[in-house]
N, C-alpha and C positions, 0 to 999 in steps of 0.2 A: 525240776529243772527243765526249763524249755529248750529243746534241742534238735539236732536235725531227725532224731529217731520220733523225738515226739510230734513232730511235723507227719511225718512217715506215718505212725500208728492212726491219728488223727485223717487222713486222704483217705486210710483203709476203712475207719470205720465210718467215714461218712458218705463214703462210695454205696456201702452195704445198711444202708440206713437210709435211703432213698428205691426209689423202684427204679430208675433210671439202670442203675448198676446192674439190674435183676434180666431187664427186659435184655441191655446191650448184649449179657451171656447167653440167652437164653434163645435172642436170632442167632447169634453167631451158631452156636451147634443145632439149631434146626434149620438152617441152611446148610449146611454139612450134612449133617443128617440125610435131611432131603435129596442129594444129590448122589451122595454116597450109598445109600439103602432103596430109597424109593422111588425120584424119577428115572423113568428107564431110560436108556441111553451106554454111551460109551463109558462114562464117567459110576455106573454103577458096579459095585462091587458082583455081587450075587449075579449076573449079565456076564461078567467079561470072564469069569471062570478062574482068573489068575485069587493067588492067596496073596494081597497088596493092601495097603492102603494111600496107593497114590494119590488118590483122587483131592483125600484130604490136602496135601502138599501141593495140589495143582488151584485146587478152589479157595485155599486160604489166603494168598498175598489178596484176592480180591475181595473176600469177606474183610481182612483187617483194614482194607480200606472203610471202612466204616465203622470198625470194633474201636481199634484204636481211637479215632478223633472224640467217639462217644465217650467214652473212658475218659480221655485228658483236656477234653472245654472247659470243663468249669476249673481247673487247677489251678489258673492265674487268675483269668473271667471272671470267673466268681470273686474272688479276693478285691479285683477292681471296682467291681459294680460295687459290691458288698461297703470298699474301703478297707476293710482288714487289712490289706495288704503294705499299709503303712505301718500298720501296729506290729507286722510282724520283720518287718526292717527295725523295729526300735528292739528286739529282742538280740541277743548274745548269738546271733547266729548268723553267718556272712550270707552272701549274697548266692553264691558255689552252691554253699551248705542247701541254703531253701528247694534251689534250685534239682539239687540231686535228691533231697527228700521228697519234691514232687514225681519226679523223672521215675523212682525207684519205687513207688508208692506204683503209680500207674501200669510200670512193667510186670509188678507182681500181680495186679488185678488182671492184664492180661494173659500170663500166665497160668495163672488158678483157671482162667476158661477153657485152657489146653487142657486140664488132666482131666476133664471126663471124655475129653477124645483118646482117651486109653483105653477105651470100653472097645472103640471101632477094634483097638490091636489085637483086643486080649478076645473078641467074636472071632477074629478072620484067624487069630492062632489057634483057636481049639475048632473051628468047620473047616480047615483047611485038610485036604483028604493026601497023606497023611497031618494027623493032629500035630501042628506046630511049624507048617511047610509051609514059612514066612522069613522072609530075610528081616529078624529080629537086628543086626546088626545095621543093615541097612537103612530100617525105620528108626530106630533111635538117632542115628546121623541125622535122618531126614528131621529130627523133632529140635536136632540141635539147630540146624538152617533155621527153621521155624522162630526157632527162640530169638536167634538174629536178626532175621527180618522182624519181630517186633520191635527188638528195643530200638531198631532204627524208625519205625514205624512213630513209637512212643514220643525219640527225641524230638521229633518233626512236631507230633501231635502238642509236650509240651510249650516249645518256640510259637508257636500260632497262638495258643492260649494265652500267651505273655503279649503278644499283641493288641490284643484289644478287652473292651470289659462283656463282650457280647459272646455266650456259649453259643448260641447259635453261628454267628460270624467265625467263631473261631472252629466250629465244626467243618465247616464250609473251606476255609482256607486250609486246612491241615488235612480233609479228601484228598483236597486238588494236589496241593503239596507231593502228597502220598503217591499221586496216581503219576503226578511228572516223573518224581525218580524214581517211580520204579519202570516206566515204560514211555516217559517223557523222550527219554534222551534214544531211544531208539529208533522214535518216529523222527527224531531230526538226523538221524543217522541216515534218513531214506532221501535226505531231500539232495536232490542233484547237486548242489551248491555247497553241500556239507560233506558232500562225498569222499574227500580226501582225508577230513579227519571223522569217518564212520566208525572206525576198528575205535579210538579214542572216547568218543560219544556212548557208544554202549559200553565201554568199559567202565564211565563215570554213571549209568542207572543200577540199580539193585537186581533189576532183572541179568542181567547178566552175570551179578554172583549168586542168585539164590539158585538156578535152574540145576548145579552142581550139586547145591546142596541138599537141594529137594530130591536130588535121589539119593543120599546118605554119604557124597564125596564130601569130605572135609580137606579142604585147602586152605593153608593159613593165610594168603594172602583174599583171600574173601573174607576171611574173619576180620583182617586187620580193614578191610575195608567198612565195612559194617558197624566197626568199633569207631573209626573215623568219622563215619557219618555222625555216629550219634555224638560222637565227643563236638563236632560243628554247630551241631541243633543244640545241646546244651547248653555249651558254651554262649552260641548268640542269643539261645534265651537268657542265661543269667545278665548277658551286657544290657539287654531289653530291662531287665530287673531293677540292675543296677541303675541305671537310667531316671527311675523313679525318686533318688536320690536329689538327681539334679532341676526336678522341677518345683 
Protein backbone atom coordinates (compact mmCIF):
# COMPACT_ATOMS: atom_id res chain seq x y z
CA UNK A 1 0.00 0.00 0.00
CA UNK A 2 1.37 3.25 -0.85
CA UNK A 3 1.33 5.54 1.94
CA UNK A 4 2.67 8.62 3.67
CA UNK A 5 5.19 6.09 5.63
CA UNK A 6 6.18 4.60 2.37
CA UNK A 7 6.81 7.97 0.96
CA UNK A 8 8.97 8.53 4.26
CA UNK A 9 11.13 5.09 3.96
CA UNK A 10 11.50 5.76 0.06
CA UNK A 11 13.35 9.83 0.84
CA UNK A 12 15.41 7.76 3.42
CA UNK A 13 16.59 5.38 1.26
CA UNK A 14 17.32 7.24 -1.66
CA UNK A 15 19.12 9.92 0.35
CA UNK A 16 21.65 7.07 1.35
CA UNK A 17 21.83 5.67 -2.11
CA UNK A 18 23.42 8.59 -3.73
CA UNK A 19 26.92 10.16 -2.39
CA UNK A 20 25.13 13.43 -2.22
CA UNK A 21 23.77 12.37 1.28
CA UNK A 22 27.26 10.93 2.40
CA UNK A 23 29.32 14.14 1.44
CA UNK A 24 26.32 16.62 3.18
CA UNK A 25 27.05 14.56 6.68
CA UNK A 26 30.25 14.25 6.33
CA UNK A 27 31.23 18.37 5.86
CA UNK A 28 28.81 19.06 8.40
CA UNK A 29 30.98 17.05 11.24
CA UNK A 30 34.32 17.96 9.78
CA UNK A 31 33.42 21.42 10.14
CA UNK A 32 32.58 20.88 13.62
CA UNK A 33 35.26 18.89 13.95
CA UNK A 34 37.48 21.44 12.79
CA UNK A 35 36.57 24.03 14.88
CA UNK A 36 35.96 22.26 17.83
CA UNK A 37 39.30 20.05 18.15
CA UNK A 38 41.72 21.60 15.73
CA UNK A 39 41.70 25.18 14.65
CA UNK A 40 43.10 27.07 17.36
CA UNK A 41 41.24 29.84 18.72
CA UNK A 42 38.47 30.77 21.10
CA UNK A 43 36.08 28.22 19.71
CA UNK A 44 38.45 25.16 20.48
CA UNK A 45 37.63 22.98 23.07
CA UNK A 46 41.33 21.57 24.41
CA UNK A 47 42.29 25.83 24.31
CA UNK A 48 39.72 27.16 26.48
CA UNK A 49 40.15 24.69 29.32
CA UNK A 50 36.36 24.61 30.35
CA UNK A 51 34.71 20.87 30.01
CA UNK A 52 31.76 22.20 27.31
CA UNK A 53 30.75 21.66 24.14
CA UNK A 54 29.53 25.07 23.33
CA UNK A 55 31.18 25.65 20.42
CA UNK A 56 29.26 22.90 18.72
CA UNK A 57 25.67 24.95 19.58
CA UNK A 58 27.39 28.22 18.57
CA UNK A 59 28.81 26.80 14.98
CA UNK A 60 25.79 24.76 14.11
CA UNK A 61 22.90 27.27 13.16
CA UNK A 62 25.67 28.26 10.44
CA UNK A 63 26.81 24.78 9.28
CA UNK A 64 22.88 23.82 8.87
CA UNK A 65 22.68 26.78 6.90
CA UNK A 66 23.97 24.45 4.34
CA UNK A 67 23.18 20.97 5.85
CA UNK A 68 19.81 21.44 5.54
CA UNK A 69 19.16 22.96 2.03
CA UNK A 70 21.56 20.06 0.87
CA UNK A 71 19.41 17.48 2.54
CA UNK A 72 15.89 18.87 1.14
CA UNK A 73 16.48 20.22 -2.83
CA UNK A 74 15.92 17.44 -4.44
CA UNK A 75 12.49 16.49 -2.24
CA UNK A 76 9.93 18.32 -4.54
CA UNK A 77 12.86 19.47 -7.42
CA UNK A 78 13.48 16.23 -8.09
CA UNK A 79 9.72 14.96 -8.40
CA UNK A 80 9.23 18.14 -10.83
CA UNK A 81 12.04 17.79 -13.18
CA UNK A 82 11.72 14.07 -12.81
CA UNK A 83 7.40 14.48 -13.36
CA UNK A 84 6.86 11.95 -10.73
CA UNK A 85 5.36 14.29 -8.76
CA UNK A 86 2.12 13.94 -10.72
CA UNK A 87 2.07 10.34 -10.33
CA UNK A 88 2.35 10.66 -6.94
CA UNK A 89 -0.87 13.08 -6.54
CA UNK A 90 -2.69 10.32 -8.26
CA UNK A 91 -1.89 8.02 -5.18
CA UNK A 92 -4.37 7.59 -1.97
CA UNK A 93 -2.34 10.04 -0.29
CA UNK A 94 -3.40 13.91 0.22
CA UNK A 95 -1.46 16.58 -0.38
CA UNK A 96 -0.57 17.18 4.06
CA UNK A 97 0.26 13.57 3.75
CA UNK A 98 3.25 13.94 1.00
CA UNK A 99 3.97 16.93 2.29
CA UNK A 100 4.80 15.65 6.01
CA UNK A 101 6.41 12.47 4.62
CA UNK A 102 8.89 14.66 2.87
CA UNK A 103 9.27 17.17 5.80
CA UNK A 104 9.79 14.13 8.29
CA UNK A 105 11.98 12.12 6.03
CA UNK A 106 14.64 15.11 5.83
CA UNK A 107 14.43 15.88 9.56
CA UNK A 108 15.40 12.55 10.46
CA UNK A 109 18.32 12.62 7.87
CA UNK A 110 19.33 15.53 9.58
CA UNK A 111 19.08 14.33 12.72
CA UNK A 112 21.06 10.98 12.29
CA UNK A 113 24.10 13.77 11.44
CA UNK A 114 23.80 14.88 15.16
CA UNK A 115 24.32 11.55 16.80
CA UNK A 116 27.98 11.16 15.90
CA UNK A 117 28.38 14.51 17.60
CA UNK A 118 27.87 12.51 20.79
CA UNK A 119 31.27 11.36 20.41
CA UNK A 120 32.36 15.33 21.12
CA UNK A 121 30.18 14.77 24.72
CA UNK A 122 30.97 11.43 25.51
CA UNK A 123 35.41 12.88 24.86
CA UNK A 124 34.91 16.13 27.02
CA UNK A 125 32.95 13.86 29.68
CA UNK A 126 35.60 11.18 30.43
CA UNK A 127 39.01 14.20 29.77
CA UNK A 128 37.23 16.36 31.85
CA UNK A 129 39.45 16.63 35.27
CA UNK A 130 37.37 15.45 37.32
CA UNK A 131 35.81 12.67 34.81
CA UNK A 132 32.38 13.58 34.04
CA UNK A 133 32.65 17.74 35.01
CA UNK A 134 30.14 18.62 32.29
CA UNK A 135 26.93 20.06 32.68
CA UNK A 136 25.32 16.79 30.99
CA UNK A 137 21.97 18.45 31.76
CA UNK A 138 22.67 21.43 30.21
CA UNK A 139 24.13 19.82 26.89
CA UNK A 140 21.13 17.60 26.40
CA UNK A 141 18.83 20.96 26.57
CA UNK A 142 21.36 22.35 24.28
CA UNK A 143 20.85 19.24 21.71
CA UNK A 144 17.10 19.69 22.31
CA UNK A 145 17.50 23.73 20.81
CA UNK A 146 19.34 21.94 18.14
CA UNK A 147 16.73 19.69 17.29
CA UNK A 148 14.46 22.84 16.76
CA UNK A 149 16.29 24.82 14.91
CA UNK A 150 16.46 22.10 12.42
CA UNK A 151 13.15 21.12 11.92
CA UNK A 152 12.66 24.86 11.43
CA UNK A 153 15.56 24.92 9.27
CA UNK A 154 14.02 21.56 7.22
CA UNK A 155 10.34 23.33 6.92
CA UNK A 156 12.01 26.24 5.07
CA UNK A 157 14.48 23.86 3.25
CA UNK A 158 11.25 21.63 2.15
CA UNK A 159 8.93 24.98 0.90
CA UNK A 160 11.90 26.17 -1.56
CA UNK A 161 12.04 22.67 -2.82
CA UNK A 162 8.29 22.85 -3.69
CA UNK A 163 9.16 25.95 -5.63
CA UNK A 164 10.93 25.06 -8.36
CA UNK A 165 12.16 21.83 -10.48
CA UNK A 166 15.82 23.04 -10.05
CA UNK A 167 17.98 21.50 -6.82
CA UNK A 168 20.40 23.63 -7.32
CA UNK A 169 17.75 26.91 -7.39
CA UNK A 170 16.17 25.41 -4.59
CA UNK A 171 19.45 25.03 -2.65
CA UNK A 172 20.15 28.56 -3.25
CA UNK A 173 16.81 29.89 -2.06
CA UNK A 174 16.39 27.97 1.08
CA UNK A 175 20.43 29.25 2.35
CA UNK A 176 19.09 32.55 1.85
CA UNK A 177 15.66 31.69 3.38
CA UNK A 178 17.68 30.18 6.23
CA UNK A 179 20.07 32.89 6.88
CA UNK A 180 17.11 35.78 6.79
CA UNK A 181 15.20 34.23 9.75
CA UNK A 182 17.67 33.28 11.55
CA UNK A 183 19.59 36.78 11.69
CA UNK A 184 17.59 38.61 8.91
CA UNK A 185 15.34 40.20 11.03
CA UNK A 186 17.90 41.42 13.46
CA UNK A 187 19.92 43.37 11.01
CA UNK A 188 16.50 45.30 10.36
CA UNK A 189 16.05 45.60 13.77
CA UNK A 190 19.31 47.97 13.55
CA UNK A 191 17.99 50.20 10.95
CA UNK A 192 17.10 53.75 12.39
CA UNK A 193 13.69 53.74 10.67
CA UNK A 194 12.70 50.34 12.19
CA UNK A 195 13.77 51.26 15.49
CA UNK A 196 10.51 51.51 17.24
CA UNK A 197 9.45 48.01 16.30
CA UNK A 198 13.39 46.45 17.08
CA UNK A 199 12.34 44.51 20.45
CA UNK A 200 9.40 43.05 17.74
CA UNK A 201 11.79 42.28 14.81
CA UNK A 202 14.17 40.11 16.62
CA UNK A 203 11.60 38.48 18.46
CA UNK A 204 10.09 37.23 14.81
CA UNK A 205 14.11 35.74 13.81
CA UNK A 206 15.20 32.29 15.37
CA UNK A 207 18.26 33.87 16.53
CA UNK A 208 16.73 35.22 19.27
CA UNK A 209 15.03 31.89 20.48
CA UNK A 210 17.81 29.50 19.91
CA UNK A 211 20.51 31.69 21.83
CA UNK A 212 18.51 30.32 25.16
CA UNK A 213 18.56 27.24 23.99
CA UNK A 214 21.93 26.66 22.97
CA UNK A 215 22.78 27.01 26.38
CA UNK A 216 20.28 24.17 27.63
CA UNK A 217 17.26 26.81 28.81
CA UNK A 218 14.03 25.32 27.67
CA UNK A 219 11.32 27.79 27.28
CA UNK A 220 8.10 26.76 26.02
CA UNK A 221 7.37 29.81 24.24
CA UNK A 222 10.52 29.18 21.97
CA UNK A 223 9.42 25.87 21.42
CA UNK A 224 6.02 27.00 20.50
CA UNK A 225 7.78 29.40 18.34
CA UNK A 226 9.86 27.06 16.47
CA UNK A 227 6.92 24.75 16.01
CA UNK A 228 5.12 27.79 14.28
CA UNK A 229 7.69 28.35 12.07
CA UNK A 230 7.72 25.13 10.82
CA UNK A 231 3.90 24.45 10.80
CA UNK A 232 4.16 27.97 8.14
CA UNK A 233 6.88 26.33 5.92
CA UNK A 234 4.93 23.20 5.72
CA UNK A 235 1.92 24.36 5.38
CA UNK A 236 2.88 26.87 2.42
CA UNK A 237 4.69 24.22 0.95
CA UNK A 238 1.77 21.66 0.72
CA UNK A 239 -0.54 24.87 -0.82
CA UNK A 240 2.72 25.17 -3.48
CA UNK A 241 1.84 21.17 -3.78
CA UNK A 242 -1.45 21.49 -3.93
CA UNK A 243 -1.34 23.93 -6.64
CA UNK A 244 -0.10 21.54 -8.92
CA UNK A 245 -3.54 20.24 -9.12
CA UNK A 246 -4.69 23.31 -10.64
CA UNK A 247 -2.56 23.39 -13.60
Amino acid sequence: MFNMYSIYKKEITSFFSSITGYVAITVFLSLTGWFMWINPGEFNILESGYANIDTLFFIAPWVFLFLAPAITMRSFAEERKTGTIELLLTHPVSEMQLTLAKYFSALTLVLLSLIPCLIYYITVYFTGNPVGNIDSGGVWGSFIGLFFLAAAYVSIGIFASALTDSQIVAFIVSSTLCFFVYSGFDGLAMLPPLKPASSLLVSLGINEHYKSMSRGLIDIRDAVYFITVATLFVSAARLKIQSFKWN
